[in-house]
C-alpha positions in Angstrom: -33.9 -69.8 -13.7 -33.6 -71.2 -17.3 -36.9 -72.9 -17.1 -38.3 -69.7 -16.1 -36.1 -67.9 -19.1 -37.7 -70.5 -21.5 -41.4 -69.7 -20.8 -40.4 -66.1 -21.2 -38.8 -66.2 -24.3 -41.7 -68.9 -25.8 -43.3 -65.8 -25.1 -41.4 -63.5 -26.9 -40.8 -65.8 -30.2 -43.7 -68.4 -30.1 -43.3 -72.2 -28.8 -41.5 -72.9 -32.1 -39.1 -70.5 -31.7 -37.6 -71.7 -28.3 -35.7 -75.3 -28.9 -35.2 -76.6 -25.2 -35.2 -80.6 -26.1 -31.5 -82.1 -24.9 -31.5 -83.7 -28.4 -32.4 -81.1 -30.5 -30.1 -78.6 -28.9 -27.1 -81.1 -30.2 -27.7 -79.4 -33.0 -26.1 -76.1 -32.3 -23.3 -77.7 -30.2 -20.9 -76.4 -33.1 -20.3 -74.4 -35.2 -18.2 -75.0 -38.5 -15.2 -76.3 -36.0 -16.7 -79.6 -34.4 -13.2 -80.1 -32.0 -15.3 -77.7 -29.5 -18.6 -78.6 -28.9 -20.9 -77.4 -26.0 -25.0 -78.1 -26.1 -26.6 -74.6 -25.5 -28.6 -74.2 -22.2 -31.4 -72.9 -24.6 -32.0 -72.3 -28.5 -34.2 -69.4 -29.4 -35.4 -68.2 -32.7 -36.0 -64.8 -33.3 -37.8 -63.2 -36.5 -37.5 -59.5 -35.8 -35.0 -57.0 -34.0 -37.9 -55.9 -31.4 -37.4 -59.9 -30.5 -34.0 -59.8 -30.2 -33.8 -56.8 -28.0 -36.0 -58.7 -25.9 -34.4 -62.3 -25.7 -31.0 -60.0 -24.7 -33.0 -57.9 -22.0 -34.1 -61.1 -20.4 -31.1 -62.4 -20.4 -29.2 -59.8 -19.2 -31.7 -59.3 -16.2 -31.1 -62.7 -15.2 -27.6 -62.8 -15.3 -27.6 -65.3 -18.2 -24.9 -65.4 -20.9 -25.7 -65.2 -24.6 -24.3 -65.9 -28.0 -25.3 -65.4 -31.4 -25.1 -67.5 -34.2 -25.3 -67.1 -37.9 -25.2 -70.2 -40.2 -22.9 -71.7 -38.2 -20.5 -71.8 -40.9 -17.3 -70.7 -38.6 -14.5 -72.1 -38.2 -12.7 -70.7 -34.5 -15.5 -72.0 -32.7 -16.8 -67.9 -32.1 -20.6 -69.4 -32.0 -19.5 -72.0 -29.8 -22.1 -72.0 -26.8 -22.4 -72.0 -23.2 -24.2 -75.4 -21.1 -25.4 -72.3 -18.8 -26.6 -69.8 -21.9 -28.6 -69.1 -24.7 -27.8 -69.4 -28.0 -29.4 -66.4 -30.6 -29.7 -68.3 -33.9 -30.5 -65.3 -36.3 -31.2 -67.8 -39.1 -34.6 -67.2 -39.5 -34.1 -63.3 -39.8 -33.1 -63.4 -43.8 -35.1 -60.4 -45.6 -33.9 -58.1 -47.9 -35.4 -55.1 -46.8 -33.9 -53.4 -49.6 -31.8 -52.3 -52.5 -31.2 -48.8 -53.3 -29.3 -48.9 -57.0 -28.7 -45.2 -56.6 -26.9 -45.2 -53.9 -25.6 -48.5 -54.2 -26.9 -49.8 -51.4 -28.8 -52.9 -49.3 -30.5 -53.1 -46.1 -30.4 -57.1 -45.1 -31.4 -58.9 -42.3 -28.4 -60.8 -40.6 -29.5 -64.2 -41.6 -29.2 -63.4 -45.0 -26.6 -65.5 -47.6 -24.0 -63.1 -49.1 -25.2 -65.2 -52.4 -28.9 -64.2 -51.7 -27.2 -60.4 -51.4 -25.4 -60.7 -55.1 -28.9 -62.4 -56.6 -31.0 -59.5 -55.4 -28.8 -56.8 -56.4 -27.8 -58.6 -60.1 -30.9 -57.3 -62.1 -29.4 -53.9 -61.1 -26.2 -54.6 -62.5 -24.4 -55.0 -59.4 -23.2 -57.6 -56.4 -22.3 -57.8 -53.0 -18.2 -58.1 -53.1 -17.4 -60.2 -49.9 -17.7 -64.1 -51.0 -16.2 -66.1 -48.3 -16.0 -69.9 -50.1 -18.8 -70.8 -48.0 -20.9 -67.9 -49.4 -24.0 -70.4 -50.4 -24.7 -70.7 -46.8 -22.8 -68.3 -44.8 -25.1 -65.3 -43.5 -24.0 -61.6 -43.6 -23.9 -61.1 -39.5 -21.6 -63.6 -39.0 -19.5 -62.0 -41.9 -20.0 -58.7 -39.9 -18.9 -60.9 -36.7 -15.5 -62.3 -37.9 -14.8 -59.4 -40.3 -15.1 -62.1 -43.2 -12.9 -61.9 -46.8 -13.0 -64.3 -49.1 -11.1 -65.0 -52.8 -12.3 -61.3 -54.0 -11.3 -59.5 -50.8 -7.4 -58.9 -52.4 -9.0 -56.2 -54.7 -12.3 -55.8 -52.9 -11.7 -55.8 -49.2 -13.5 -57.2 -46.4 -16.4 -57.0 -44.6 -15.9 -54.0 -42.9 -14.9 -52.2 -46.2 -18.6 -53.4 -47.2 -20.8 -52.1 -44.3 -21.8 -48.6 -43.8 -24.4 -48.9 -41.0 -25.4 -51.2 -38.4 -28.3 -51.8 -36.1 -27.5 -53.3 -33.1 -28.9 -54.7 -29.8 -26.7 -54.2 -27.3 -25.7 -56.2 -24.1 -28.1 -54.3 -22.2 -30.9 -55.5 -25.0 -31.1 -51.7 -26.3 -31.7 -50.9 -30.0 -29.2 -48.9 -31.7 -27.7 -47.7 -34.6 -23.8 -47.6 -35.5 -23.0 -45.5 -38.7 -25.3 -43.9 -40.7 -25.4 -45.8 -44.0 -22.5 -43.3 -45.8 -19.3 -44.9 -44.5 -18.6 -41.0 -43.3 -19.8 -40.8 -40.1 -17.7 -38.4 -37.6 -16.2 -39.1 -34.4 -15.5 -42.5 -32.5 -15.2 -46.0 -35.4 -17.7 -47.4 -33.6 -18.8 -49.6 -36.9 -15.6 -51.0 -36.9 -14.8 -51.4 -33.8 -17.9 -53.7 -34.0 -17.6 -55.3 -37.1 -14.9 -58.4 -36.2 -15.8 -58.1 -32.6 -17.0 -62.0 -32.7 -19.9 -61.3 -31.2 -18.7 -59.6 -28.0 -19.9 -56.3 -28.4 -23.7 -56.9 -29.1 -26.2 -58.4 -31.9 -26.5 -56.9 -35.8 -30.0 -57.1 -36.4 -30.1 -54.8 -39.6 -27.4 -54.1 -41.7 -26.3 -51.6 -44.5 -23.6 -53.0 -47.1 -22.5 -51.6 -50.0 -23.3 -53.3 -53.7 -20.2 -52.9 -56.5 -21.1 -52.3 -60.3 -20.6 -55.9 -62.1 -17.6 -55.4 -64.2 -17.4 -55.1 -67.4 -15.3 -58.1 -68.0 -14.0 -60.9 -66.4 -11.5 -63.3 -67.1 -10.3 -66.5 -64.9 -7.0 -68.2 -65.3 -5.9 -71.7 -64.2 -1.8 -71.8 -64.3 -0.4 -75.7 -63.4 2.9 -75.3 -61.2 5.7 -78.2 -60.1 6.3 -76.8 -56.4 4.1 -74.1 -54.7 7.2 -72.2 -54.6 7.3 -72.1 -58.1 3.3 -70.5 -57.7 4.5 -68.4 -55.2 7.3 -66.7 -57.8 4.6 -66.0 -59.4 2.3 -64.4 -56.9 5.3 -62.2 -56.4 5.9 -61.4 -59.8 2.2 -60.3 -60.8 1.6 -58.3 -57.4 5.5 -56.5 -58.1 4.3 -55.6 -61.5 1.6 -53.6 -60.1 -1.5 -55.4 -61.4 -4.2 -56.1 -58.6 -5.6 -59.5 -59.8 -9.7 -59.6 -58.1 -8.1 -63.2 -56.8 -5.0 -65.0 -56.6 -5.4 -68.8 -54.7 -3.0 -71.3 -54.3 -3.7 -75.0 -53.8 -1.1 -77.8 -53.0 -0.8 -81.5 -54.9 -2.7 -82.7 -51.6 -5.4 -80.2 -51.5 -5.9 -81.0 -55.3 -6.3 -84.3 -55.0 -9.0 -84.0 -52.4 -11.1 -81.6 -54.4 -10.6 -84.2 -57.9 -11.7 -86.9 -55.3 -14.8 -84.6 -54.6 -15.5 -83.0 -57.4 -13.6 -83.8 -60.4 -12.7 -80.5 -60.9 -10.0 -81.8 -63.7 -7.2 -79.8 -62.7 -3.8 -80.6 -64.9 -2.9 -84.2 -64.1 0.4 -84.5 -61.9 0.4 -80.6 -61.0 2.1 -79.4 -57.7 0.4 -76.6 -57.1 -2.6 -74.5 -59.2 -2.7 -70.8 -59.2 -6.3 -68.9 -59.8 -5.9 -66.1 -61.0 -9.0 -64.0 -61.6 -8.7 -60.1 -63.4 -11.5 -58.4 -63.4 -12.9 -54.7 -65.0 -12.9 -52.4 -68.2 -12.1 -55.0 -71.3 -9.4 -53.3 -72.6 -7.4 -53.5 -68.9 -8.5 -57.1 -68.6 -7.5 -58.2 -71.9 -3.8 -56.3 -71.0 -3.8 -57.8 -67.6 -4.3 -61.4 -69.0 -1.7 -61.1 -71.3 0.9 -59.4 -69.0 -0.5 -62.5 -66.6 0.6 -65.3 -68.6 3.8 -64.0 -69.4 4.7 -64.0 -65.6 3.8 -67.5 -65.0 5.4 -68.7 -68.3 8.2 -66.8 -66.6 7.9 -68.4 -63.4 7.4 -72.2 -64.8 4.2 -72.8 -65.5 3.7 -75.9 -67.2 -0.4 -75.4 -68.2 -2.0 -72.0 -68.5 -6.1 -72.6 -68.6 -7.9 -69.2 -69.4 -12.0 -70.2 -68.8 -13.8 -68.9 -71.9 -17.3 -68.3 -70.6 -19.0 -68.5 -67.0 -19.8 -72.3 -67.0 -15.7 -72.8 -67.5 -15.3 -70.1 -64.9 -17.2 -71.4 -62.4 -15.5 -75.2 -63.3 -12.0 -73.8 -62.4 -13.3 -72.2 -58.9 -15.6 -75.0 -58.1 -12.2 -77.1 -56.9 -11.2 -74.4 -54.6 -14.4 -73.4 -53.1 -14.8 -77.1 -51.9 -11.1 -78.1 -51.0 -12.3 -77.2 -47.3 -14.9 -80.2 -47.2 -13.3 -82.3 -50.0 -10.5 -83.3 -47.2 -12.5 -85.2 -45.8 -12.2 -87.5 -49.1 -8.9 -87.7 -47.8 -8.4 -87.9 -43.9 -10.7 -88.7 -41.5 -10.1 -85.8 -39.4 -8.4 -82.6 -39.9 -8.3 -78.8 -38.6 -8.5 -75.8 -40.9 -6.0 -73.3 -39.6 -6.0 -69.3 -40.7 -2.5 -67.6 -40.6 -1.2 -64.4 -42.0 2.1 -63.8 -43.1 4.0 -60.9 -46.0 3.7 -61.9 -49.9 7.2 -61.6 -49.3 7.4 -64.3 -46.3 4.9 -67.4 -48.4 8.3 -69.1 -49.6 9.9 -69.5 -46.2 6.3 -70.4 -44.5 5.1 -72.7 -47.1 9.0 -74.6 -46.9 9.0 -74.6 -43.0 5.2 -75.9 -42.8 6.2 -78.9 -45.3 9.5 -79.8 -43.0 7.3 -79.1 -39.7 4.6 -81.8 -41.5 7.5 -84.1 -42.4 8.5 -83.9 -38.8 5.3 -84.9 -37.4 4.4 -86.9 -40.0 1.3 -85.2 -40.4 0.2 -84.3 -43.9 -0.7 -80.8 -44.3 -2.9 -79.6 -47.4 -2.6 -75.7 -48.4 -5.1 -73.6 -49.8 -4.9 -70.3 -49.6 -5.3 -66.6 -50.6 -1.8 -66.0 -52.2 -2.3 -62.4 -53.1 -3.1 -61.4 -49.5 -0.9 -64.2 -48.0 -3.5 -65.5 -45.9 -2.6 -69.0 -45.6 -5.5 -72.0 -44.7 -3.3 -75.1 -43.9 -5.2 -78.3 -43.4 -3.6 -80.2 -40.9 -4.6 -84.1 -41.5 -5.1 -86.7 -38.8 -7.4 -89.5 -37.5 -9.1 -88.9 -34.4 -9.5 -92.2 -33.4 -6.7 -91.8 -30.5 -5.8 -88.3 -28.3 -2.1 -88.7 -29.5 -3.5 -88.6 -32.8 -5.5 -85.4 -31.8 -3.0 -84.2 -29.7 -0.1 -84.1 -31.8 -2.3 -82.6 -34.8 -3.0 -79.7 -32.6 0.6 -78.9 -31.5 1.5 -78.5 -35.7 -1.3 -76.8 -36.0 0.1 -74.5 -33.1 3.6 -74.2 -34.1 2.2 -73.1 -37.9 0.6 -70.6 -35.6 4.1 -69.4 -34.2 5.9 -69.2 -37.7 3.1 -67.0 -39.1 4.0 -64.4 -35.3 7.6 -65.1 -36.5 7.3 -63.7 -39.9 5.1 -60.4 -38.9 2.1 -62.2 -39.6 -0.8 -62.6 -37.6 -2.6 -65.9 -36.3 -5.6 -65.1 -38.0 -7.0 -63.3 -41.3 -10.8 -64.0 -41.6 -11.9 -67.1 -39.3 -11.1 -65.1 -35.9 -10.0 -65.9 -32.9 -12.8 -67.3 -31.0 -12.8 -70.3 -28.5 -9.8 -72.0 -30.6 -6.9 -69.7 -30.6 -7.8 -67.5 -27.8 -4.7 -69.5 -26.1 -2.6 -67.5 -28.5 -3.0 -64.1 -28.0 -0.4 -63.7 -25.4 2.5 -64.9 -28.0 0.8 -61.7 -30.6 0.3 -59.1 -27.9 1.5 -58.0 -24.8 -0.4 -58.0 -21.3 -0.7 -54.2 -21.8 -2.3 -54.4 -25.0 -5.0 -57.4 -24.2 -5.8 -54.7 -21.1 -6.8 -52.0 -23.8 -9.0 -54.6 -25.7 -10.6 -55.7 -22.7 -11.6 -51.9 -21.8 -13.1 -51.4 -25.0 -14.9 -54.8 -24.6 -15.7 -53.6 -21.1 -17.3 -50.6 -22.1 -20.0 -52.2 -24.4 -20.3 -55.3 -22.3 -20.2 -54.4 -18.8 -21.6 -57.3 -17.1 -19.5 -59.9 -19.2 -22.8 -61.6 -20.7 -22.5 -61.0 -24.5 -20.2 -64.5 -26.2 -17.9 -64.9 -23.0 -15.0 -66.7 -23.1 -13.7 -66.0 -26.9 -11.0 -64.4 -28.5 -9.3 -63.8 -24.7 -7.0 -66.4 -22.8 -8.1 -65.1 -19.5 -10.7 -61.8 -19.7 -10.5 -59.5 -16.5 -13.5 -58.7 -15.2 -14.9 -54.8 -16.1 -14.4 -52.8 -14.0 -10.4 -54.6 -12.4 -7.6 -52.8 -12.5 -5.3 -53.9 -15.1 -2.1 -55.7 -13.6 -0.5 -59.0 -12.7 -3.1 -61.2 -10.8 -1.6 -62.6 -7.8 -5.1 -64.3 -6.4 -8.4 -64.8 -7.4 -11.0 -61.6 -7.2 -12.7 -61.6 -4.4 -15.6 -61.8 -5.7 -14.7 -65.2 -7.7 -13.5 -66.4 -4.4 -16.6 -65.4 -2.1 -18.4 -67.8 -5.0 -20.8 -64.4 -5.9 -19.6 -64.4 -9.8 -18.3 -66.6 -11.9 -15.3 -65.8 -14.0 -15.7 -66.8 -17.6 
């Protein structure tokens, strides 16, 4: 079946556009999260939507699963593929079809960079607001695929406050068309639904986002801290006085010394935590907003206040927190990059309990994270060279998991669920309300073919009446399907 599915799709997307070589399909075995890894069963390579439509009617007439895959930037393992599949790689679909100034619009292809959005839309005096830290590389669709943020997204939202309009191939390998390109469409959310779906509900082939008018001024502020606690007073402080910074992020003494041992990003020497703080708009509110700014972290103990005084300086204070993902690895030879929510109002008692669940491990754990949102990015530090090692790294990295649930949070804010925390959606929701996300699932993707296996523990299969199971289907049992 798949060697026949490989001469079909060379067909559809040229010899070098099918990548069937056991070596070179290592490659995509993962995505940004290397703990899962899976060689595809197949690569292919589209350059158009019309291709794309017809890699997933193939596909779906033979009964063969699918995933897409972006950059492959990720980090829940949501591109992770199937030995028995085909991975979609939509890297080489990166046009700008266009930009519209009027309306303040793009049309991009979904292999485009969020940077390559910004770039094209700068001459125009405007940018494309979703800037995940990997936004170099990262491509829109799988922004549109895990619902993406970023530092900016406190002020600016996320991805699905960016997208007006989506064209889609759907499990079936039909072309379609989700929103109009307003925002304002009538009747069923079907563009939001969508957008943060991981990839189960279909393939963005085209999509609309809206651009944002650069603002008139900008100003970025370093503030030096002796505990994160004392940073997180801050937060607190700034948000309760009703100013909405563009960014507040928060790293720890141990994420700083992994970015200086990167990058020499020259943060204050012997600082316990840094606070970004990034205002952004009409001069006049900036230059008030800075002001009332530094007050409040004067207030709450700041020991250094930076304030960058042109882009180059700008760019210098973010460059430390844009790489404090990969700079760990300066650090530790393994580690996993974790993605909790929890209240403004909840950081102190998280960040404390995470440092006394570390201490009890003894497992360091670095925090970045976006403190304005409280979307928290522990790095949980260990070396992989024994399963205890690996072992006991995941079971912190679980139970940071738990106190986020504990404190109203969620166990994700921007990475998804994917492969890696699927396990965890029974301790966030109840059996009746995975049943209602697996009806809408079921509606889109009747046959079970688009990205099995993600985001839930144990997917029904459409079409099952929702309940306890007390056996296997029959259908799983007569060996006719397999249940992903």
């Amino acid at each position: 079946m798949m060697d026949t599915l490989a001469q079909r799709l060379g067909e559809i997307c040229g010899p070098d556009g099918v990548v069937s070589d056991p070596l070179e399909l290592r490659t995509y075995e993962c995505d940004g999260l290397t703990s899962h890894r899976c060689s595809p069963g197949l690569v292919v390579l589209p350059q158009t939507a019309g291709q794309v439509a017809e890699i997933v009617t193939e596909c779906a007439a033979a009964g063969v699963p699918f995933v897409a895959r972006g950059s492959g930037t990720g980090l829940s393992g949501g591109a992770l593929p199937r030995a028995d599949g085909v991975l979609v790689v939509t890297s080489r679909m990166r046009k700008i079809i266009s930009i519209d100034p009027a309306s303040r619009r793009a049309i991009v292809e979904p292999g485009v960079t969020n940077l390559a959005v910004s770039k094209a839309a700068e001459p125009f005096g405007l940018f494309y607001a979703p800037d995940p830290s990997s936004q170099v590389i990262c491509s829109v669709g799988g922004n549109v695929a895990e619902n993406s943020g970023g530092a900016h997204c406190l002020k600016h939202g996320f991805t699905v406050h960016h997208v007006t309009g989506l064209q889609i191939v759907t499990p079936a390998g039909q072309l379609t068309w989700l929103g109009d390109g307003t925002g304002g469409s009538a009747g069923y959310d079907l563009l939001g639904a969508f957008t943060g779906s991981e990839g189960t509900l279909g393939i963005a082939t085209k999509i609309i986002v809206k651009l944002t008018r650069i603002p008139q001024a900008v100003t970025t502020l370093l503030a030096a801290f002796e505990t994160t606690g004392h940073g997180g007073a801050a937060v607190s402080a700034i948000i309760g006085s009703g100013i909405l910074p563009g960014a507040i992020e928060m790293m720890d003494a141990l994420a700083i010394e992994a970015a200086e041992a990167a990058v020499a990003c020259q943060y204050p020497a012997g600082a316990g935590a840094v606070l970004i703080v990034e205002l952004d708009g009409p001069e006049a509110d900036v230059e008030r907003e800075t002001a009332a700014v530094r007050a409040l972290c004067e207030q709450a103990g700041a020991t250094e206040i930076r304030a960058a005084r042109d882009a180059a300086e700008r760019v210098a204070i973010w460059k430390g927190r844009r790489s404090a993902f990969a700079a760990v690895g300066r650090i530790s030879p393994a580690y996993i990059v974790q993605d909790g929510v929890v209240p403004r109002t909840a950081l102190p008692k998280v960040l404390d309990r995470i440092a006394e669940l570390s201490a009890e491990a003894g497992i360091r754990v670095a925090n970045v994270f976006h403190a304005g949102d409280g979307n928290l990015h522990p790095l949980v530090l260990f070396d992989d060279a024994t399963p205890e090692a690996c072992e006991a790294a995941e079971v912190l990295s679980g139970a940071i998991l738990d106190l986020c649930i504990e404190h109203g949070g969620s166990i994700t804010g921007e990475h998804g669920v994917g492969a890696d925390k699927s396990r965890y959606m029974p301790r966030m929701f109840g059996a009746d309300d995975l049943a209602t996300m697996q009806l809408l699932r079921c509606a889109f993707d009747p046959a079970g073919l688009c990205n099995p296996g993600k985001i839930f523990p144990t997917p029904r299969l459409c079409g099952e009446v929702p309940g306890i199971r007390r056996a296997p289907h029959p259908l799983v049992a007569a060996g006719e399907i397999e249940q992903f």
